[in-house]
C-alpha positions in Angstrom: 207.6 241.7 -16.7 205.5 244.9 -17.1 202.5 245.4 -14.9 200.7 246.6 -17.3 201.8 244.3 -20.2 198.8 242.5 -21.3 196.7 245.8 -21.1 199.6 247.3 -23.2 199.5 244.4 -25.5 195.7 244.7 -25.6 195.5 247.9 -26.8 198.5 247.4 -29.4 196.6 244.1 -30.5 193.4 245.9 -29.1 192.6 246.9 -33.1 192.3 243.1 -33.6 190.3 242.5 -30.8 187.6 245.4 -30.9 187.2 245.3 -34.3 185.2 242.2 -33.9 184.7 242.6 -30.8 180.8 242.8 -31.5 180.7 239.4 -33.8 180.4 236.2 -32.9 182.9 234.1 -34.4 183.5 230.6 -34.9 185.7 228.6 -32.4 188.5 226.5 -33.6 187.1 223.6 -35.6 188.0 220.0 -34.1 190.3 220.1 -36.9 192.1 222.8 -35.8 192.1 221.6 -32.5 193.4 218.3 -33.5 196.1 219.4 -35.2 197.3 222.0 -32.6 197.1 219.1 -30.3 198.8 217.3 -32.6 201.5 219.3 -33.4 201.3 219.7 -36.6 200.1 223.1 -37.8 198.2 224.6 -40.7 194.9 224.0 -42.1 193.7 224.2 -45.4 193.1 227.9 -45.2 196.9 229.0 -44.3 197.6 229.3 -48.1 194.9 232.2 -48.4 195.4 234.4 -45.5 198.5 235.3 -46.0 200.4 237.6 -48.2 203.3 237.3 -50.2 206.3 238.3 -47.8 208.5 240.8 -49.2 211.8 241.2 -47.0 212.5 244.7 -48.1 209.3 246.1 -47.5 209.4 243.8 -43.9 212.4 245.5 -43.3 211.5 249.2 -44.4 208.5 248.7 -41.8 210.5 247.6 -39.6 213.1 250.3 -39.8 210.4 253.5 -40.1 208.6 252.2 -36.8 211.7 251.5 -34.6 213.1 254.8 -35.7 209.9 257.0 -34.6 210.2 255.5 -31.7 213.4 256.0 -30.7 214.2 252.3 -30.4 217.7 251.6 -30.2 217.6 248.0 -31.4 215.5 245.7 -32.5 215.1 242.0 -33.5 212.3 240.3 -36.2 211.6 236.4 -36.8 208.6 235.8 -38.8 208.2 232.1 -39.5 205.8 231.2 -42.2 205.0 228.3 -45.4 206.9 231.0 -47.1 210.1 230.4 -45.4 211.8 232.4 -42.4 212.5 236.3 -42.2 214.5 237.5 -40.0 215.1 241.5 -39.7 217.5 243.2 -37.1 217.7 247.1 -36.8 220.0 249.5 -35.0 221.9 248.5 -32.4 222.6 246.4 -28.9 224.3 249.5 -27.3 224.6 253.2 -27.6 227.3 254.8 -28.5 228.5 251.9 -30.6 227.6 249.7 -33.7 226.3 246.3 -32.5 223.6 245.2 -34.4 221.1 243.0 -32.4 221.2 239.5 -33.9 218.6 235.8 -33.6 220.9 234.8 -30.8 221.5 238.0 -28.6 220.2 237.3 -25.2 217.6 239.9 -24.1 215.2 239.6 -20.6 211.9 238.1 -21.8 210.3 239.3 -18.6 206.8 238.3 -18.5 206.7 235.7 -21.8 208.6 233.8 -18.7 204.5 232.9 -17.8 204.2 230.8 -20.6 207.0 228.8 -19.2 205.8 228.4 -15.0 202.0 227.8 -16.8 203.5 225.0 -18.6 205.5 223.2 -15.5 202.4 224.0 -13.6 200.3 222.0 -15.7 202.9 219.2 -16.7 202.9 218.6 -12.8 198.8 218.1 -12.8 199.2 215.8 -15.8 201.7 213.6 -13.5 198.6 213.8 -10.6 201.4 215.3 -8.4 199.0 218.5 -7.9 195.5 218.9 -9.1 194.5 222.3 -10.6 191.8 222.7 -8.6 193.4 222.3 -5.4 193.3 225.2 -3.4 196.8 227.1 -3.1 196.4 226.6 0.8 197.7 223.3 0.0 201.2 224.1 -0.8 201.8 228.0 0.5 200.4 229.1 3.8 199.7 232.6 4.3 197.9 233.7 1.4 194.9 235.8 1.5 191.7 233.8 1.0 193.6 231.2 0.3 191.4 228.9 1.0 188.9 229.6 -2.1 192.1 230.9 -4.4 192.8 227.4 -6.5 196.2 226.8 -9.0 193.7 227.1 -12.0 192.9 230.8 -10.7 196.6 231.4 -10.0 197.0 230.8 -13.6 194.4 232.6 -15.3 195.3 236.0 -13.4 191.2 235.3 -11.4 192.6 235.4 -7.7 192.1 239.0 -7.0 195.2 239.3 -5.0 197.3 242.1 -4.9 199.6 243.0 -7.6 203.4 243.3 -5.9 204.9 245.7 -8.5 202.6 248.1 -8.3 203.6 249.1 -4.9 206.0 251.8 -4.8 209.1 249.9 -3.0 209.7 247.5 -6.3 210.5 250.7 -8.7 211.8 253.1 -5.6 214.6 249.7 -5.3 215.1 249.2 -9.0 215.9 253.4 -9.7 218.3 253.2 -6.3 219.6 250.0 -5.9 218.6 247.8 -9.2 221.1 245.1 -7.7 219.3 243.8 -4.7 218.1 240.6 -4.7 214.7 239.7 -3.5 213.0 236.4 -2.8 209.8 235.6 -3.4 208.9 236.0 0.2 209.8 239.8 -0.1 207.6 240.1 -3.0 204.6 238.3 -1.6 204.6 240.3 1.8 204.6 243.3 0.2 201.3 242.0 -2.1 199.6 240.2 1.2 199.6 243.7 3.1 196.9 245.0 1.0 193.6 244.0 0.3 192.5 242.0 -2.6 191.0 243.1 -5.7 188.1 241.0 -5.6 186.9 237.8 -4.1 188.7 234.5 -6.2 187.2 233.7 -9.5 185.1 236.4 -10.1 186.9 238.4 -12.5 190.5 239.2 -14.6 193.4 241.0 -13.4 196.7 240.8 -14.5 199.2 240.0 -11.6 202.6 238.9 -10.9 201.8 238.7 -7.7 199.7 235.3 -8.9 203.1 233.7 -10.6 205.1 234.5 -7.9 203.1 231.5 -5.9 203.4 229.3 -8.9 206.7 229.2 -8.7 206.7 228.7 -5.1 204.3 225.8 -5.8 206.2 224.3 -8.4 209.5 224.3 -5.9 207.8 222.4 -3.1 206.0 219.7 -6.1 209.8 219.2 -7.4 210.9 218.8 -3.6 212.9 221.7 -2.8 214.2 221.7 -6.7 215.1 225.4 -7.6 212.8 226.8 -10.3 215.7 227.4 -12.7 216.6 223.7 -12.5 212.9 222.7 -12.6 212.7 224.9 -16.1 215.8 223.2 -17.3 215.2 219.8 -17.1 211.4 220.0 -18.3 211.6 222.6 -21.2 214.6 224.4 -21.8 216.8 221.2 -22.0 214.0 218.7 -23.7 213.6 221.4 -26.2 217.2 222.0 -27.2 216.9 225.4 -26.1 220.3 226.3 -25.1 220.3 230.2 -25.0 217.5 229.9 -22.4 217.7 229.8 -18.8 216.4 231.6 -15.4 219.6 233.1 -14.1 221.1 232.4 -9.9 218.7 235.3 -7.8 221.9 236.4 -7.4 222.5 237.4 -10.7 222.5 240.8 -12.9 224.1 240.0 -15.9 223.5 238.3 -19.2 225.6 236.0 -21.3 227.1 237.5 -24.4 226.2 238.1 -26.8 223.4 240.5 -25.3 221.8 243.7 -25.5 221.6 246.7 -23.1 218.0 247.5 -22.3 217.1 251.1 -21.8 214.1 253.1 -20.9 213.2 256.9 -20.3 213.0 258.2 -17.2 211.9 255.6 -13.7 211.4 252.3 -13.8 207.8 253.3 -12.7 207.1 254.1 -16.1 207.5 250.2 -17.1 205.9 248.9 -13.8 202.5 250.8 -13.6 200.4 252.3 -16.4 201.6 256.1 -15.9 202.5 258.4 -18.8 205.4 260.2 -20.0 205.1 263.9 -18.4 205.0 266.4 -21.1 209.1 267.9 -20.2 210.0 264.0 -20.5 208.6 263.1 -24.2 210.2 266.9 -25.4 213.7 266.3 -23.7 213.6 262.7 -25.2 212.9 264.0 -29.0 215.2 266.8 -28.8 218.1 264.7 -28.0 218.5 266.3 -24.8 217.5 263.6 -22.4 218.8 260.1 -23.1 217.7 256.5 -22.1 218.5 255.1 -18.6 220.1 251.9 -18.8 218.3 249.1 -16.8 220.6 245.9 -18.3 222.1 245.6 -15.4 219.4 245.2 -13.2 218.9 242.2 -10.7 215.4 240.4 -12.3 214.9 238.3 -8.9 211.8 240.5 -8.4 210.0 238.8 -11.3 211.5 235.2 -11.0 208.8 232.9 -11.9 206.4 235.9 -13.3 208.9 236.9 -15.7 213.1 236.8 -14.9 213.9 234.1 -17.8 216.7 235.5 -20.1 216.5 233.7 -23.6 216.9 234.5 -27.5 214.6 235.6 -30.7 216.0 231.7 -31.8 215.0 230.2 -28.8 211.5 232.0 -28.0 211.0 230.2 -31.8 211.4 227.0 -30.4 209.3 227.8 -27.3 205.5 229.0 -29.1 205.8 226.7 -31.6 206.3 223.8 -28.9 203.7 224.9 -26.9 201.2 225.6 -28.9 202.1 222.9 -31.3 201.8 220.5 -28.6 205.1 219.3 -27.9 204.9 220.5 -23.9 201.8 219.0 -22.7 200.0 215.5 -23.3 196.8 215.3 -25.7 194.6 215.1 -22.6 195.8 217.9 -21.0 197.0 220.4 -24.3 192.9 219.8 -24.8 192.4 221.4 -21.1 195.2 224.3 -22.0 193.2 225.0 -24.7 189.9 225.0 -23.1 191.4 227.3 -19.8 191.0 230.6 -21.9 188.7 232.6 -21.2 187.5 236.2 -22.0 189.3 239.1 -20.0 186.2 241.4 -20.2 183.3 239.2 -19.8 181.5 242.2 -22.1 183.3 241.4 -25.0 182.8 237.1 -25.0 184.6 237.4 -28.4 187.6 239.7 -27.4 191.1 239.2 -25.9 190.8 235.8 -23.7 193.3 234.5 -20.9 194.0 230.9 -20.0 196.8 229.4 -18.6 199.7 231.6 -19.1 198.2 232.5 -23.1 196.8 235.4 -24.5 194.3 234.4 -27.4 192.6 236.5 -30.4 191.0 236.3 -33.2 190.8 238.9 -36.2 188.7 237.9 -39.2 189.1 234.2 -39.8 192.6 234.1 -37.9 193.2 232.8 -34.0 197.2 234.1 -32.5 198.1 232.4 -29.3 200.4 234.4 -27.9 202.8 236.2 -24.7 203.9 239.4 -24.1 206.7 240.9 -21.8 208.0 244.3 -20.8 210.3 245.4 -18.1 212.8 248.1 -17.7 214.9 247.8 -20.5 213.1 245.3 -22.7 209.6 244.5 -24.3 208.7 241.5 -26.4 206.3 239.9 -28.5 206.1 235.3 -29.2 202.9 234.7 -31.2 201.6 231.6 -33.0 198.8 231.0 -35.3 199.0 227.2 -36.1 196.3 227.4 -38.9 198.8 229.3 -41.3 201.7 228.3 -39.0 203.1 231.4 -38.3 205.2 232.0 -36.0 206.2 235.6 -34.6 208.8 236.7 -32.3 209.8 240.6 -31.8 212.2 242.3 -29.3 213.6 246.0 -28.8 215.8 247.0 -26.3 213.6 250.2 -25.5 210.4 249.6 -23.2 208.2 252.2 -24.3 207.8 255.0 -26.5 207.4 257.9 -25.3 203.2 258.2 -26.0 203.4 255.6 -23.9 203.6 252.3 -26.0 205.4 249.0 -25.8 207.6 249.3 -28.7 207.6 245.7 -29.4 203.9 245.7 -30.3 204.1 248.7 -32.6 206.4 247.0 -34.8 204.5 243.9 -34.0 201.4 245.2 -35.9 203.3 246.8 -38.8 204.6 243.2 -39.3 201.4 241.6 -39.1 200.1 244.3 -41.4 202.2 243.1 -44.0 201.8 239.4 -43.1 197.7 238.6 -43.2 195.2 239.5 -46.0 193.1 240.7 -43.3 195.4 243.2 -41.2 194.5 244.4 -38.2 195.8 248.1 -39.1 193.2 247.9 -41.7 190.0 247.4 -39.6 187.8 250.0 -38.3 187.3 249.2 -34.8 183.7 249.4 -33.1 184.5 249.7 -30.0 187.4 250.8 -27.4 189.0 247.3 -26.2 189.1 247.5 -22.3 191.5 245.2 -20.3 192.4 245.4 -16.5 196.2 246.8 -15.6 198.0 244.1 -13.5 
């Protein structure tokens, strides 16, 4: 549930987004739209923009770029008209030979947005709440919140304060990873300080804003717990089996799993701060190993990102959403149509809507989530024209220059995925995205 995930993830996919960053491009066509609505994928240009896959050489990229990174394990599912790939590297644990599988359980951390967005807006489509309401309506308390509605909640535009970047949330996950917090704790800690900016005017990336979501959510379902709520609209409709949002109480994961591990604090994960120069040389000479966060208590992220779920699974859950198998037609439309440019200087760069990430690179448009934590970072992307369907996780957070290691290997797939690769573009200008 990284603070700074979508910046991360921005700059990873930032290649793709800057490059055309200073072209207008078309929007989807109503065909397009119609189909994603639909459900039902590609277009008549998905034959064309993709490459012939080769698994060895998806699997020798793989390999190189996990290894400079110091990854210890890693897990590839690339879904296309070609067939499905899946590519596993290294290991689930140190000190021991456990390669990472399609059904290891990892923490998905903040892809767990794409899954409160969804209830969020399955509950306006029943008229139970109304996305415009203001979140006055259901939690009192809240800072402006008055003028803050659901729709900014969703869209990271409320301006509120952004819990985990306060010290206590990485002080209590280096000293005592166990405690359990509720999302009271967390949203006292964001309501002492002042907001960003006033509501609506501008992005930021916030878990503070899906912490109330969830809280919302709760009271529409009558008191329902979240991890119920979850269950019996998406994890269970969708046969997804391996996924769930574990008791608050909870630090473990069901087997089989992988250890997540990460350099130095957990303050490296939660805040955009650097690797120290004694850190990255201790790392690569072997002297200095990974901490190991698995056993960390994820009630801090909850509804913002504390789902625990599967390469298999995370599948299942783009493909659905996207493919508009979560949402009616009316309101999949309105999903659609809630994204909306991070940096209002680039109309045609990296845009947010309602727990998505969207961008384009030559003729292609990925929908997609990102999450990091200590321990874990992961990638879900779906482009419906070619229907392809991209799901990457390593059990390191990030590399030592700073990078989240599942969107290095990310690109290296895509690089050997689309005709027009993103590693191939010469970018015209620096993409800029806020740090939650």
């Amino acid at each position: 549930m990284k603070l700074h995930v979508l910046l991360a993830i921005g700059l990873a996919i930032g290649l793709i987004v800057s490059t055309f960053a200073q072209q207008k491009e078309p929007s989807l066509s109503e065909q397009d739209r119609a189909q994603i609505v639909a459900g039902r994928g590609g277009t008549t240009r998905g034959s064309s923009a993709l490459k012939p896959i080769d698994q060895a050489a998806l699997q020798a990229a793989v390999d190189a770029t996990a290894e400079e990174l110091l990854v210890p394990g890693a897990v590839v599912i690339l879904s296309t008209p070609q067939g499905e790939f899946t590519v596993s590297y290294g290991t689930t644990t140190l000190g021991a030979t456990i390669p990472p599988r399609a059904d290891t359980h990892f923490r998905i951390a903040s892809n767990t947005k794409t899954m409160t967005a969804a209830v969020i807006v399955q509950l306006a489509q029943e008229g139970r709440l109304d996305l415009d309401d203001p979140v006055s309506k259901y939690v009192s308390g809240v800072p402006d919140g008055d003028q803050i509605t659901i729709a900014d909640l969703l869209k990271m535009r409320s301006g509120l304060y952004n819990y985990t970047e306060a010290p206590e949330i990485s002080a209590s996950l280096d000293g005592d990873p166990t405690k359990v917090w509720t999302p009271d704790e967390v949203l006292t800690i964001a309501f002492k300080h002042p907001p960003y900016f006033p509501p609506g005017t501008a992005y930021y990336y916030d878990q503070t804003n899906y912490a109330l979501l969830g809280l919302i959510a709760e009271e529409r379902e009558h008191g329902k717990p979240l991890a119920r709520v979850l269950q019996d609209r998406l994890f269970g409709p969708l046969g997804m089996n391996d996924t769930a949002l574990p008791a608050s109480t909870s630090n473990t994961l069901p087997d089989p799993y992988s250890h997540g591990y990460m350099y130095g604090s957990s303050s490296f994960a939660l805040v955009d701060q650097d690797y120290p120069p004694d850190i990255q040389a201790a790392a690569r000479a072997g002297t200095l190993k990974p901490n190991d966060y698995t056993s960390q208590n994820p009630s801090y992220a909850s509804a913002a990102g504390g789902v625990i779920s599967t390469a298999n699974d995370l599948v299942t859950w783009i493909q659905a959403l996207v493919g508009g198998r979560v949402l009616n037609a009316d309101y999949q439309h309105r999903w659609l149509d809630s994204l909306q440019p991070e940096d209002p200087s680039k109309p045609h760069g990296q845009q947010y809507g309602y727990g998505i990430v969207q961008v384009r690179f030559g003729p292609n448009v990925l929908y997609f989530h990102g999450g990091e934590m200590p321990g874990y970072t992961s990638f879900m992307g779906y482009d419906p024209a070619n229907r392809l369907t991209l799901v990457v996780w390593t059990n390191l957070t990030v590399s030592l220059d700073g990078k989240p290691t599942a969107n290095s290997i990310m690109l290296k797939v895509l690089d050997q995925v689309y005709v027009e690769s993103p590693l191939r573009q010469a970018p015209t200008s620096t993409p800029t995205s806020t740090p939650p």
